[in-house]
C-alpha positions in Angstrom: 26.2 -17.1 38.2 28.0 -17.7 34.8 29.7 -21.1 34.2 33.2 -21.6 33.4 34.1 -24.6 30.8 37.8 -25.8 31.0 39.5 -24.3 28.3 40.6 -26.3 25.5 44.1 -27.5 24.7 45.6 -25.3 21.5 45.8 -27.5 18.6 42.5 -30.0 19.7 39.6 -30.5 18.2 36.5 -32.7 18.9 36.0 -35.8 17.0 33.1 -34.4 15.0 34.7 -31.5 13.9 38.0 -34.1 12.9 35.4 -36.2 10.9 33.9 -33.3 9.3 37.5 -32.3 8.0 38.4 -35.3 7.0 35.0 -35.4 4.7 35.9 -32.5 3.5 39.2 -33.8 2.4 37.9 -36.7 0.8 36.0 -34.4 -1.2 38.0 -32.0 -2.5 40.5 -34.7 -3.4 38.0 -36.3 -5.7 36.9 -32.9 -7.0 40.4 -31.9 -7.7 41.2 -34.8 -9.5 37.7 -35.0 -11.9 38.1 -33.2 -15.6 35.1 -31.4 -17.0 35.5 -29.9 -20.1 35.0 -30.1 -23.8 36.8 -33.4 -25.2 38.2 -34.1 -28.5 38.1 -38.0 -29.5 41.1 -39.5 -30.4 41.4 -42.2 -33.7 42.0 -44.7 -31.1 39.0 -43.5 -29.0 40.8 -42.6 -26.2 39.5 -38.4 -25.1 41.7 -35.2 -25.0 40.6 -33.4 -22.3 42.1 -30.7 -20.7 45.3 -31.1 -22.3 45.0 -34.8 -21.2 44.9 -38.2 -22.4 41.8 -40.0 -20.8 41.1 -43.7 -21.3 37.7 -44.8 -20.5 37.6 -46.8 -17.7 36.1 -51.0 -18.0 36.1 -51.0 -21.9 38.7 -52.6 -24.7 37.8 -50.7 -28.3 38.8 -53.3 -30.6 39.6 -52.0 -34.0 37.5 -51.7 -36.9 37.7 -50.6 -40.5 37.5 -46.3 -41.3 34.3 -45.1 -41.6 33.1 -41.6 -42.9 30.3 -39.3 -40.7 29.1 -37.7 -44.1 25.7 -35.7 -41.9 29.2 -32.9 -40.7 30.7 -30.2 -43.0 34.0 -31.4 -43.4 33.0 -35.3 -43.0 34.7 -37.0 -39.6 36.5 -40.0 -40.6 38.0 -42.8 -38.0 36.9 -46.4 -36.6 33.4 -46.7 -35.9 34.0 -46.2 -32.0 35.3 -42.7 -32.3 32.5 -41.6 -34.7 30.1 -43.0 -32.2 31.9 -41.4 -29.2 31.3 -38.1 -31.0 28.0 -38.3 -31.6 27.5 -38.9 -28.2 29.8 -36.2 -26.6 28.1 -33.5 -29.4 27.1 -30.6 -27.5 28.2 -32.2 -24.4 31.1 -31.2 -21.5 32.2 -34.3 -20.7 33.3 -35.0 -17.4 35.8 -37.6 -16.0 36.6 -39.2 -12.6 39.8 -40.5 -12.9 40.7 -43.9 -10.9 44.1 -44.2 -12.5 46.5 -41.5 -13.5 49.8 -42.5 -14.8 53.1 -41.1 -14.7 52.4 -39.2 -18.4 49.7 -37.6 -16.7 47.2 -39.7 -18.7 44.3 -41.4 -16.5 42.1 -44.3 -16.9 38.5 -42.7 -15.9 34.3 -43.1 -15.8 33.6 -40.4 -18.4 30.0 -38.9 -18.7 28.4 -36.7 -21.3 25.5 -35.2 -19.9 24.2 -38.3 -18.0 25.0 -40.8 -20.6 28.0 -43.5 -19.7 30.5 -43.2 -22.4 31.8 -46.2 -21.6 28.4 -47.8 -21.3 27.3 -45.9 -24.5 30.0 -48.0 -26.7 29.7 -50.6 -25.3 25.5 -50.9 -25.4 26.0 -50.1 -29.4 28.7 -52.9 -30.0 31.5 -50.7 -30.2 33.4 -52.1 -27.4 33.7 -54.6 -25.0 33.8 -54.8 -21.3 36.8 -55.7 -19.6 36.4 -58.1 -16.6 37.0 -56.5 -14.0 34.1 -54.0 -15.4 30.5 -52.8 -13.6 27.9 -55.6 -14.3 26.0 -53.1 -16.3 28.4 -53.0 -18.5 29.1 -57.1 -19.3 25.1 -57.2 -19.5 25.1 -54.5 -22.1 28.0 -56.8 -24.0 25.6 -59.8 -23.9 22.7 -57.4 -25.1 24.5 -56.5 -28.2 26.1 -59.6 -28.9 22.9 -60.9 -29.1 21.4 -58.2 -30.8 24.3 -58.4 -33.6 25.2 -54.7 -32.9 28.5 -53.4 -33.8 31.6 -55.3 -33.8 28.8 -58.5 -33.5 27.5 -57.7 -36.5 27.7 -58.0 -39.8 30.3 -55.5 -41.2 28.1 -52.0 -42.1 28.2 -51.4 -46.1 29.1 -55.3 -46.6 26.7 -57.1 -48.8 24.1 -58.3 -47.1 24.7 -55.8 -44.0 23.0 -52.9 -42.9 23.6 -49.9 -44.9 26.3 -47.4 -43.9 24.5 -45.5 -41.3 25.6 -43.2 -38.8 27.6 -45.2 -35.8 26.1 -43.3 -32.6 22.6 -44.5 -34.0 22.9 -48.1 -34.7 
């Protein structure tokens, strides 16, 4: 004897199945929005990526004086947070979740190299500072370096009585 289910309505389906769709949507939503790719670094430190302009997300890169990266064939010359931003992204895709996109087609985003922070990165080494509505990693990190004296809290590099001129991504 063989048992008969009711058959289910056309167009119904249970409320697993519905929740496992709409996870799926979430993700692909997320995943069609994120950049990978290989960046160039702007003079004003925002990232090109993907024919877009990417602003990394929590950080204010204040400006500072032209510096030259004499260790590359030509020298790379800019402020001291784009030379550091492409130390760090050297040999790197760099990959973006965007939380912002504006009408340009720009986007304010968490960008990663590898699994370093950009954001994070400058802002550890001096070269930027956290906004306020930024991660507490990030306004801990400002503290650090402020007290450390690294970067924009620092003596000016190549001033007298400063550090020598040194390469930004390592100081």
């Amino acid at each position: 004897m063989s048992r008969r289910f009711p058959p289910k309505p056309h167009g119904r389906c249970s409320p697993l199945a519905r929740g496992v769709l709409a996870l799926c949507a979430v993700w692909w939503a997320s995943y069609a929005l994120a950049l990978s790719g290989n960046a160039f670094v702007n003079e004003d430190g925002t990232l090109r990526l993907k024919g877009r302009t990417v602003t990394l997300a929590y950080i204010y890169i204040p400006p500072t004086p032209r510096t030259c990266d004499t260790h590359r064939r030509p020298p790379l010359c800019g402020s001291r947070a784009r030379l550091a931003l492409e130390w760090a992204i050297q040999g790197h895709f760099v990959h973006c979740d965007p939380l912002e996109t504006g009408v340009d087609g720009s986007m304010r985003a968490v960008c990663s190299a590898g699994d370093r922070d950009l954001g994070l990165y400058l802002v550890e080494r001096g070269w930027a500072l956290a906004l306020p509505d930024a991660p507490f990693a990030y306004r801990a990190a400002e503290r650090i370096a402020e007290r450390r004296g690294r970067g924009v809290w620092g003596t000016p590099v190549g001033e007298p009585g400063g550090p020598p001129s040194a390469h930004p991504g390592q100081r």
